[in-house]
C-alpha positions, 0 to 999 in steps of 0.5 A, spaced: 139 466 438 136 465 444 140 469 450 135 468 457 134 462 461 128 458 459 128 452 462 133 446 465 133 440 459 134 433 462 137 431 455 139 434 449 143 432 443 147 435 438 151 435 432 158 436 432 165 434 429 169 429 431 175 432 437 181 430 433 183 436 428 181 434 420 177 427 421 171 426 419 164 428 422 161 425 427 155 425 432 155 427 439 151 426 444 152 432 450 147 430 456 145 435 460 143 433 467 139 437 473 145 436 478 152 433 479 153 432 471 160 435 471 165 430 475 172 433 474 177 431 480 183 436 480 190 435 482 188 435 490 184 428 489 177 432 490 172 434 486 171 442 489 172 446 483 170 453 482 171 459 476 170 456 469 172 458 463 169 453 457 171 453 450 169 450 444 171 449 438 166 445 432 172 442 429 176 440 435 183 443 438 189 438 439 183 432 439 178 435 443 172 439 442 172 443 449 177 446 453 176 448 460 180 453 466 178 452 472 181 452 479 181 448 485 177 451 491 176 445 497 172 449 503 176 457 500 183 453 501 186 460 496 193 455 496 189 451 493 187 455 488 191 455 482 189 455 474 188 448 471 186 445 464 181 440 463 179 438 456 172 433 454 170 429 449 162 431 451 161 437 455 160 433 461 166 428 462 172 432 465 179 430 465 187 433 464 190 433 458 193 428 456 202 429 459 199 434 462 200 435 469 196 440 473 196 445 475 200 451 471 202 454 477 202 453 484 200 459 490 207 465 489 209 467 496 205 471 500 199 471 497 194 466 490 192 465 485 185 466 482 180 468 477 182 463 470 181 465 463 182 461 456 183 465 450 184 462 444 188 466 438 185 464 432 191 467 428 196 464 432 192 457 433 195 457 440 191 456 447 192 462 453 191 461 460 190 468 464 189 468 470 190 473 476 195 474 482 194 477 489 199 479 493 196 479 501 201 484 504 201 489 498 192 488 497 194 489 490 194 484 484 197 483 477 195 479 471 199 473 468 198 468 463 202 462 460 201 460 452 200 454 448 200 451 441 199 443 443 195 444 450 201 440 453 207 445 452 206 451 456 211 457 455 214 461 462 209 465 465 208 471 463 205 478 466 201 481 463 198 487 467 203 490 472 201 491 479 194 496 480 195 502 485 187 504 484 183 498 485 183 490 484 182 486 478 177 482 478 176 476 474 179 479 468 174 475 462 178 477 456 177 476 448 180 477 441 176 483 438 180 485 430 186 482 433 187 486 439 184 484 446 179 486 449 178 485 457 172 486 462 173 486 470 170 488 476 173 492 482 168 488 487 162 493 485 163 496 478 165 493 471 171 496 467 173 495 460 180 495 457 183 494 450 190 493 448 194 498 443 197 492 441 195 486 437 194 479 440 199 476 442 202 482 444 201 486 452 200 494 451 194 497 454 189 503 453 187 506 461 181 501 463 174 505 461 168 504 467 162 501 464 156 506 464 150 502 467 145 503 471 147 497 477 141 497 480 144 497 487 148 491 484 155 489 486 159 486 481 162 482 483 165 476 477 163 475 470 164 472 463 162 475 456 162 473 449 162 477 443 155 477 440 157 480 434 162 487 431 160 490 438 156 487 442 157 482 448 152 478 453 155 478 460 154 473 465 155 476 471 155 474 479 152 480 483 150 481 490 146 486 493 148 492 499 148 488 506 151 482 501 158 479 499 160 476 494 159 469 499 151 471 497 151 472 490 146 471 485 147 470 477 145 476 473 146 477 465 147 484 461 149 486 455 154 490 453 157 495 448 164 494 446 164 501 443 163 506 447 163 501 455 155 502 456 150 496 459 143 495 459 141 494 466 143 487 470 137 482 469 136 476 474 138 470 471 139 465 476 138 466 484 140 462 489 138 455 491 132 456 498 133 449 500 139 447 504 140 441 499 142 446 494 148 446 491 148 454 490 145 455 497 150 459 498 152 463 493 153 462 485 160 463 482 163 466 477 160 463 470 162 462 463 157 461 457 159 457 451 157 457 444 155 450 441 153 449 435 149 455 435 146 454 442 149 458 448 151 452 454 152 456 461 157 452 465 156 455 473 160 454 480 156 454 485 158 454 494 152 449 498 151 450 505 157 447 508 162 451 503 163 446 499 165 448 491 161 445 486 161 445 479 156 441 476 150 444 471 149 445 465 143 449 462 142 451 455 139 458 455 
């Protein structure tokens, strides 16, 4: 399996199942454009779209292949900033579920809402949305989540991690590893692990682990991870330098020990774009790679010049 960037396809075919649960197999095409391939327009009307996490299911969940969170960000409006659903049929075409009405929560009092997670609970067969809540006047911030069996019916939200008094949780990425969650976050500079002393999708916690990894003058700042196999994981991560923020970050991809939290050093995997057309030429954003069919599909957020949000490339790697 391949696992760093080689190229950027124009086009690629692959074979998949239908997306309803339990039709026949069929052929899909899943086009892969240079630029401006995802359109997805959000509750507010735009498309200024940030911070996905992808799913994909090879026999489809409750009629569709791919389950996308993301949250809204038009020019860094953080109340805007409230955890969405999307689903495709494709990969490419985005849109809300059908009875779906986003988004799953809106901006609490006195702070927002950031950082959106899918986990998919094999054993239970539901959807949970994860999702980070940060109290401005406190600088503290909570984890939250709301499940789902059908992807239209959402139950209450539900916390998840209390309050942390030492540092903040940043893009908490999450997976279900022998049946007990298994979380990596930042605090802005270093990653942390965390696994849960309960099984999914029960909420108890062991104290979170900081990764050992020679960070090579990088500050972390969002990332996403897959399981590999019993142990290992690739993490995508956005970092940025000292004398950066996280405004300025580049993507980079490590891969991860889940058994004893240590890393391999940040290797670069996407800079940032030098003309100021591009559409990363600010900063690239939090990222989420998808497994398809063997072949691993990062979908990547990105800030262009005029603080515009974008989410627009898929590029197999």
């Amino acid at each position: 399996m391949k696992t760093r960037i080689g190229a950027i396809f124009i086009a690629a075919s692959l074979s998949t199942a239908v997306l309803a649960c339990g039709e026949d197999a069929a052929q899909l095409e899943l086009r892969i454009a240079a630029a401006s391939s995802i359109h997805l327009v959000n509750y507010l009307g735009n498309s200024q779209n940030i911070h996905p996490k992808v799913l994909y299911f090879p026999n489809g969940w409750c009629g569709y292949n791919f389950w996308m969170a993301y949250t809204p960000y038009p020019e860094g409006m953080t109340d805007c900033e409230n955890p969405c659903i999307a689903v495709s049929d494709d990969g490419i075409s985005w849109d809300a579920p059908l009875g779906l009405q986003n988004p799953l929560a809106t901006a609490p009092k006195g702070g927002y809402n950031s950082d959106t997670h899918l986990v998919f609970n094999d054993t239970e067969g539901s959807l949970e949305c994860w999702w980070r809540v940060y109290d401005i006047k406190t600088k503290t911030d909570r984890i939250v989540r709301r499940i789902s069996i059908d992807g239209f019916t959402w139950s209450d939200t539900e916390e998840v991690m209390p309050p942390s008094q030492v540092h903040n949780r940043l893009s908490p990425a999450i997976v279900i590893r022998d049946g007990h969650y298994v979380m990596l976050y930042s605090d802005g500079a270093r990653m942390f692990l965390c696994n849960s002393t309960v099984e999914a999708p029960g909420i108890a916690w062991d104290e979170p682990v900081r990764v050992d990894c020679n960070y090579d003058g990088l500050n972390v700042w969002h990332q996403d991870f897959i399981m590999r196999d019993d142990n290992r994981a690739t993490v995508v991560a956005c970092c940025y330098g000292n004398g950066g923020n996280n405004n300025t970050a580049d993507l980079y991809q490590l891969e991860l020990n889940l058994d004893n939290a240590t890393a391999t050093t940040p290797q670069l995997l996407m800079a940032r774009g030098k003309s100021p057309q591009s559409i990363t030429f600010r900063s690239i954003y939090r990222s989420s790679i998808v497994n398809v069919n063997g072949t691993d599909y990062l979908y990547y957020s990105s800030i262009d010049r005029d603080w515009h949000r974008h989410l627009d490339l898929i590029i197999p790697f």
